[in-house]
N, C-alpha and C positions, 0 to 999 in steps of 0.2 A: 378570564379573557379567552375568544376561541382561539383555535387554530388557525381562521382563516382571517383575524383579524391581525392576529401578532406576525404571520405572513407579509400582512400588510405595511406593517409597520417595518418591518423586514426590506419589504422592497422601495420603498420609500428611501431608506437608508441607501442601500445600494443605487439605487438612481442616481442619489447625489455625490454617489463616491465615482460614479460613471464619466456624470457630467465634467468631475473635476479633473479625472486624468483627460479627458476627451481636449478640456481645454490646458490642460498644461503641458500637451506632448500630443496628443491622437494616439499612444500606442497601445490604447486599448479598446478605441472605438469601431474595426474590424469584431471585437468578440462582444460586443454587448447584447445585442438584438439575441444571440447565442443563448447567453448567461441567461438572461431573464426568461425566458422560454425553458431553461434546464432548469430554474428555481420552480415555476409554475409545475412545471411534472412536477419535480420534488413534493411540493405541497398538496397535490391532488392526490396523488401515489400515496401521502401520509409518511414519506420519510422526512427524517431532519432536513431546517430547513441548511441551506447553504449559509456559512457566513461570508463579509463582504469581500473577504480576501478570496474565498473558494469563487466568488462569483466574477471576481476580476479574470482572475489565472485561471482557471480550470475550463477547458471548454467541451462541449458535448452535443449534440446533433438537435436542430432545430423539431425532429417529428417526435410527437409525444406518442409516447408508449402505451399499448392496451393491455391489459390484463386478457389474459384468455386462459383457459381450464388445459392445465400441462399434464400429463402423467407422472406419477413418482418417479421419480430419475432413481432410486432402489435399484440397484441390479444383484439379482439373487444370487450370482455367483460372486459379488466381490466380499474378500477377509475380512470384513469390517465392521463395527458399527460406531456411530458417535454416542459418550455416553450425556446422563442427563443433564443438560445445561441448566446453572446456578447462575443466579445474580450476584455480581458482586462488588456494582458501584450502588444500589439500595439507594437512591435518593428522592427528593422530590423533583426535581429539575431534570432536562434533560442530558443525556451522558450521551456523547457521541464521539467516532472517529477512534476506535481504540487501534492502538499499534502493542504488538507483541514479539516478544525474545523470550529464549529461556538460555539460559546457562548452563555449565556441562556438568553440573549435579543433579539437571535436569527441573532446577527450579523456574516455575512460572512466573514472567513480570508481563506485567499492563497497564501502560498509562491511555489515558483517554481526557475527552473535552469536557469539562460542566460548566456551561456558563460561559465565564470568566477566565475558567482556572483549567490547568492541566493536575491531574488525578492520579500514583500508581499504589497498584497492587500487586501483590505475590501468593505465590503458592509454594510450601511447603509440607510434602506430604499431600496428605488429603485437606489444609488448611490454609483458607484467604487473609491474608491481612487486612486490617481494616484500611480503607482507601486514606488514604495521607494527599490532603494538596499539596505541592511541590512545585507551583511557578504559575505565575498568572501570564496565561498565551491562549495560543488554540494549534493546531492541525502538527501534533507530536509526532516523531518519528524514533522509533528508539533501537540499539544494540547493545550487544553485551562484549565484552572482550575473554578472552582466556585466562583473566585470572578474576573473573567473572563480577568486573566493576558494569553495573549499567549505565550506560550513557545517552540522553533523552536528547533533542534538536526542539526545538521550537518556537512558532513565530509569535511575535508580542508587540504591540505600537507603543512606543516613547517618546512623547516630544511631536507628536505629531507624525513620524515616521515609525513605519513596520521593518524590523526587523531580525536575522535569526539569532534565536539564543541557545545556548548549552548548559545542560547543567548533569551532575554524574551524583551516582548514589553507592556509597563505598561499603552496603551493608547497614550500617546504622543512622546515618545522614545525608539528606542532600547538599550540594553545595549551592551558596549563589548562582542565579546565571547570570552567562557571559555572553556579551554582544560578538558572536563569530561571523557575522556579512558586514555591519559597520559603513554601510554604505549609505550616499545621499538619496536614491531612488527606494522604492518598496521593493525588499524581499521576503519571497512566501514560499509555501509546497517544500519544505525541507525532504531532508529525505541523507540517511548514515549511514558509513559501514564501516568494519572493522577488521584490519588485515592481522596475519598472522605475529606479527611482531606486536600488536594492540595499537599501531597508528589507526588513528582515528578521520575519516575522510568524511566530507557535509557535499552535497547539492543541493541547490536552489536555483528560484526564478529570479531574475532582480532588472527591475529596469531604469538602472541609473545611467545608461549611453543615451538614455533617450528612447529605447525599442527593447523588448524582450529577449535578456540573455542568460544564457546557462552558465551558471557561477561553481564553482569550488573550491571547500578551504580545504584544508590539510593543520591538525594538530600536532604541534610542533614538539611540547610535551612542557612547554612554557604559555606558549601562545599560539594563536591562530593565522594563517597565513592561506589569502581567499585572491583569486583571479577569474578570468571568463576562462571558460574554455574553449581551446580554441575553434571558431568557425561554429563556434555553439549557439548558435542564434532561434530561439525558439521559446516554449514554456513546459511544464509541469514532467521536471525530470525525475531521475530514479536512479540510487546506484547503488551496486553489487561488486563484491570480490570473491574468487575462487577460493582453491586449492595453489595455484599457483601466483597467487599475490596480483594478478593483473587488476587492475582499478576498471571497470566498465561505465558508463555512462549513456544512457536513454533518453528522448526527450519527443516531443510533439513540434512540427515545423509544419510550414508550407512558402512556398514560393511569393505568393502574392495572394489576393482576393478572390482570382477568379481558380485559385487550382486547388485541390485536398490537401488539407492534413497528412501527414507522415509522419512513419515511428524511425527517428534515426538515432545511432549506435556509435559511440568512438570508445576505445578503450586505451590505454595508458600504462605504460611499464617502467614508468617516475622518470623517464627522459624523454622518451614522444609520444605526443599522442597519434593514431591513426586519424585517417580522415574521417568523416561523418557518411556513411551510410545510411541509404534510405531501406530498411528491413522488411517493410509492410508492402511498399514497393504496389499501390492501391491503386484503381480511379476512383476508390471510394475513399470517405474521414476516415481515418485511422486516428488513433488519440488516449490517453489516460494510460501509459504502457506499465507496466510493471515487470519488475526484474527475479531471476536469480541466477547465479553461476555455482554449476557442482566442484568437485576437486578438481578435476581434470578442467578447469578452468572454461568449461565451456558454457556460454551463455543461453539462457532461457527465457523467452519473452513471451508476455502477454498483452493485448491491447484489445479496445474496442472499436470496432469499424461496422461503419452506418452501409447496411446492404441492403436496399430496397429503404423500405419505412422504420426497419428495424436496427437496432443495434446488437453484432454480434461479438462473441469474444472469439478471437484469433492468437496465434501462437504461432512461431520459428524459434528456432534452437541453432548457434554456431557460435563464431567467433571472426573477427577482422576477416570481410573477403570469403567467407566462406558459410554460409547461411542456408539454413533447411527450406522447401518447399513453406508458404502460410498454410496455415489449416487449421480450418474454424472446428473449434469445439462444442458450442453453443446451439441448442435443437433450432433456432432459429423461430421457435411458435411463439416467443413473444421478446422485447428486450432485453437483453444483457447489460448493465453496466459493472466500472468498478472493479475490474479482475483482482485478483492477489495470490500470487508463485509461488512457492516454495520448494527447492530440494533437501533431501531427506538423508542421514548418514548414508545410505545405500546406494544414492545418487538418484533415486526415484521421483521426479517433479508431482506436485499438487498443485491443484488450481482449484479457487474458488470465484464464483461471484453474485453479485445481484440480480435479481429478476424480480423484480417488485415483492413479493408476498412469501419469495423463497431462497433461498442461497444453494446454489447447486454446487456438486463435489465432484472434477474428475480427478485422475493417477491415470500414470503410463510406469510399466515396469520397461527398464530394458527399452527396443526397439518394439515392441508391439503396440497392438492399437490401444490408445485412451478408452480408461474404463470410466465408466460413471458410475459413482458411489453414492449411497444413499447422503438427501438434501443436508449439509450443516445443520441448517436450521430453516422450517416456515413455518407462518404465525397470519391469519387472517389480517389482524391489526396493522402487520409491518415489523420486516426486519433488513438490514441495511448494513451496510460499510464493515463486511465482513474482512478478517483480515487470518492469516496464518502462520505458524511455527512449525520446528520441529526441534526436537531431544536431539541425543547422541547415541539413544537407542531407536531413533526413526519413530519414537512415538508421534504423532500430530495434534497440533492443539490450533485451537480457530477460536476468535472473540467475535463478536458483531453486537451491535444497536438493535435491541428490541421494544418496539411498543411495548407498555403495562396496562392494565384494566385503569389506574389511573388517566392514562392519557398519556403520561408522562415518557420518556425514553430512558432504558437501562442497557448497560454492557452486561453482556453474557457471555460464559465460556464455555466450551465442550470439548472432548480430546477423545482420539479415537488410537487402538493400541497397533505397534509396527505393523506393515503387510506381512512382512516374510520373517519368518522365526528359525532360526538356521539352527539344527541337534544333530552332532555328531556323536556314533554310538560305536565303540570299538571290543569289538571282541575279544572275547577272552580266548588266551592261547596255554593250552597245560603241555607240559610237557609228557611223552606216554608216562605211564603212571603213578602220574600223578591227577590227584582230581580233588 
């Protein structure tokens, strides 16, 4: 069956998952006309396609994107190189959406999408384990804790309702999952972290008020315990903890119909939360943000915003009230989607993201300007939905979705070695003579 028939049948499906919310509430008939316009790239582009849940909640800029001839983003002075990227979901089907953690032994985990089912893998050493299915869902979102249990989120429909589920991998087994949103509306777009103590915090979308709101539980160490948050009114959030335990929270809003998109921000220090900040602060969409916070508890954003015909990726760094200039990272010569964050034991931010045929690589050390670092990954074919880690010795490691000569889509991984390698050499001192 081709590609542009099973598309088909793709959309088809999501039509009528359109029509249904559209009549059971409208709270999602504002992003439709959206969605199906971002599937159709998707498919022209030759990335995975969206599934119905990505096409409900996710939204992304009506102008389709052109491929245009980029320069190596290489830059000959940066420390770096990524090494050879390995397959390591090997299937026939497609593998999409991989989320990555490591642990402070420095082992690699990777769960991702096939089908049906969510997938993980590890790395120990120079060796993958073989992929183990672990939960029938889709769009995983995973963390590790410090005594290095993995703990995966994921959405899954039962009974006719979507759901988030949990489930954790204690070394030798997974456990059941656990229904952690539990609510009578659709929840989707999970998203985990995990504080210093190993409490374990969830976000999602869920629209059981009837309209689009930013939900959060808190694992209790028995059970789940999940509320809106508050003045959280919006979709496709993100969250991150420091160094200093503060809880952060991200998300995509706007006012009404006729106004943009915005990236707003509340964070939480287990008895109030701040108010919602508008960070992107645009006239243009702003949308899809992603997060990280270094030790020093200070937050790191990325998002895409539509500027002219194009989508670019943008970035501010701060905390409550106190927020950097935006500045876009992205050359701007063809679209950006999709960012993905990460700081580094050193405190050093990474960004990655997609541009159709390529995943580009910046680092900023310190206050200086963003370097751009040779691509992740690019493949004529198609490669997509790149995501990032790092060690505890600031190594980085990045998965993404690659076409194969098949046709087919595999998770691949690459990791490239710290920037800064720090060697203290101390002198020897004789005493006179002695030598």
């Amino acid at each position: 069956m081709s590609v542009r028939v099973l598309f088909g049948l793709k959309l088809i499906l999501w039509l009528a998952i359109l029509v249904l919310a559209v009549l059971s509430g409208g709270m999602f008939s504002s992003l439709a006309l959206a969605q199906l316009r971002h599937a159709s790239v998707r498919a022209v582009a030759g990335w995975p396609p969206l599934s119905p849940l990505q096409a409900l909640f996710a939204w992304d800029s009506p102008a389709s994107p052109t491929l245009k001839q980029t320069p190596d983003s290489a830059n000959p002075q940066a420390p770096l190189s990524w090494s050879e990227p390995i397959n390591i979901s090997g299937t026939a089907s497609d593998s999409r959406l991989p989320a990555l953690a490591v642990d402070q032994q420095g082992t690699v985990h990777i769960v991702w999408e096939d089908g049906r089912y969510i997938f993980h893998s590890y790395r120990r050493g120079e060796s993958w384990s073989t992929p183990l299915r672990i939960a029938t869902g889709e769009q995983p979102a995973i963390a590790i804790d410090h005594n290095g249990i993995v703990h995966v989120v994921l959405v899954n429909e039962f009974r006719g309702n979507y759901d988030i589920y949990y489930c954790r991998w204690n070394g030798a087994f997974w456990t059941l999952p656990v229904n952690v949103s539990n609510t009578s509306g659709v929840s989707a777009i999970p998203d985990i972290a995990v504080d210093s103590y190993n409490t374990l915090y969830v976000t999602w979308t869920d629209n059981s008020l009837g309209y689009n709101v930013i939900y959060y539980g808190v694992w209790t160490g028995t059970f789940w315990i999940n509320q809106p948050v508050p003045q959280g009114r919006g979709t496709v959030s993100t969250i991150a903890i420091g160094g200093d335990d503060i809880i952060h929270i991200a998300w995509q809003d706007r006012d009404d119909l006729e106004t943009p998109y915005e990236i707003y921000h509340t964070q939480w220090n287990r008895v109030t939360w701040t108010l919602p900040e508008n960070v992107s602060d645009s006239a243009n969409h702003s949308t899809i943000a992603a997060m990280a916070v270094d030790d020093h508890g200070v937050a790191h954003l990325v998002w895409e915003e539509l500027v002219g015909e194009e989508d670019e990726i943008y970035y501010s760094m701060g905390t409550s009230l106190r927020w950097s200039k935006q500045q876009a990272l992205s050359s701007g010569e063809s679209s950006s989607y999709l960012p993905t964050i990460i700081v580094d034991a050193e405190g050093t931010p990474h960004v990655a993201w997609d541009e159709l045929r390529r995943l580009p690589y910046m680092w900023r050390l310190a206050l200086f300007d963003w370097q751009a670092g040779p691509d992740v990954a690019r493949d004529a074919a198609g490669v997509a939905d790149v995501t990032l880690g790092a060690d505890a010795e600031s190594q980085v490691h990045a998965a993404w979705s690659q076409r194969v000569d098949g046709g087919n889509w595999e998770i691949y991984y690459s990791s490239h070695a710290p920037l800064m390698s720090y060697r203290m050499r101390l002198p020897l001192l004789f005493r006179h003579g002695q030598h």
